[in-house]
C-alpha positions in Angstrom: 16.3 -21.9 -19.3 12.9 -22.7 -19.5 12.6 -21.2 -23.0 15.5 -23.4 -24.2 13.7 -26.8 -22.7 10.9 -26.0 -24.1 12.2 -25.9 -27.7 14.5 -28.8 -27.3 10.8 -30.5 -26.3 9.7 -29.7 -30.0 7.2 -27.0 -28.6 7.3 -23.2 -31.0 8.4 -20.6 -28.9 6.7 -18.3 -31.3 3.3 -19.7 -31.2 3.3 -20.5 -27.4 3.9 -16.9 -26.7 0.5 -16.0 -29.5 -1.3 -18.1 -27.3 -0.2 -16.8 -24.2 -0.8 -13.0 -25.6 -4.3 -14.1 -26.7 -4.9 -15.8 -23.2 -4.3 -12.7 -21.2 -6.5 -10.6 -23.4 -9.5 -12.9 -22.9 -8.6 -12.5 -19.6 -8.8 -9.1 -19.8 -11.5 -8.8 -22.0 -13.8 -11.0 -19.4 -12.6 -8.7 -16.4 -13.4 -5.9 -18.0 -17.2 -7.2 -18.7 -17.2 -8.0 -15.2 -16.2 -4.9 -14.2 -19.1 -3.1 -16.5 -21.8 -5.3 -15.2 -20.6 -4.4 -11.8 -20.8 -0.6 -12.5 -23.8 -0.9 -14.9 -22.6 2.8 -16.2 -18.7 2.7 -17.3 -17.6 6.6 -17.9 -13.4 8.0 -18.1 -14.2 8.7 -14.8 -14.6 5.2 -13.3 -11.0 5.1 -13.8 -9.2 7.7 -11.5 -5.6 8.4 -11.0 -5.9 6.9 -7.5 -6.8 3.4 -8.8 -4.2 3.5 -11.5 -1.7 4.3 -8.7 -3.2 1.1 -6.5 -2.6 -1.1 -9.7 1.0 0.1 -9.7 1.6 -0.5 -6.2 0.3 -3.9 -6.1 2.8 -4.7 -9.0 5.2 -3.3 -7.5 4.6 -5.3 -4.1 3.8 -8.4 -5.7 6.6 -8.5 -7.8 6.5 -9.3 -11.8 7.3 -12.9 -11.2 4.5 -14.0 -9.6 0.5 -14.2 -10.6 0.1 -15.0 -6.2 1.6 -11.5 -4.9 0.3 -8.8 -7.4 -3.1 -10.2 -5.8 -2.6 -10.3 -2.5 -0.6 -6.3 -3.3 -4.1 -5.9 -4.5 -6.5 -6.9 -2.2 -4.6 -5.4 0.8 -4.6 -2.1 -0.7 -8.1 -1.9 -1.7 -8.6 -3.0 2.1 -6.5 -0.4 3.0 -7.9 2.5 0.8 -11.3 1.4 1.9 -10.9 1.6 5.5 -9.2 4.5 4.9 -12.8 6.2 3.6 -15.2 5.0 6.2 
């Protein structure tokens, strides 16, 4: 619905969606520097099975509507796991 109003508006579905793609992987692309500075030493293990199975979870929680619920999926699990390891 909101595809077709936005076309009868004048706006290129094709383009909008380039932009959108290129958004998300600055996006990315600045989390990820983030997430290097934070580490300050990035190896293949930084990146265990368990945190690719909390990224999965808060999707699933959160829902793939939403930008809100993945984070708040998120945050509660990485709560959870780390009272879980104290």
């Amino acid at each position: 619905m909101t595809e077709i109003a936005a076309e009868a508006t004048g706006i290129s579905k094709p383009r909008m969606l380039i932009a959108i793609f290129l958004f998300a992987g600055a996006l990315a692309a600045i989390a990820g520097g983030l997430f290097a500075s934070l580490q300050t030493y990035i190896t293949p293990d930084a990146f265990t099975f368990d945190l690719s199975i909390l990224f999965f979870i808060a999707i699933l929680i959160g829902g793939r509507g939403s930008i809100l619920g993945p984070m708040l999926a998120g945050l509660s699990g990485e709560n959870y796991a780390y009272l879980n390891h104290s």
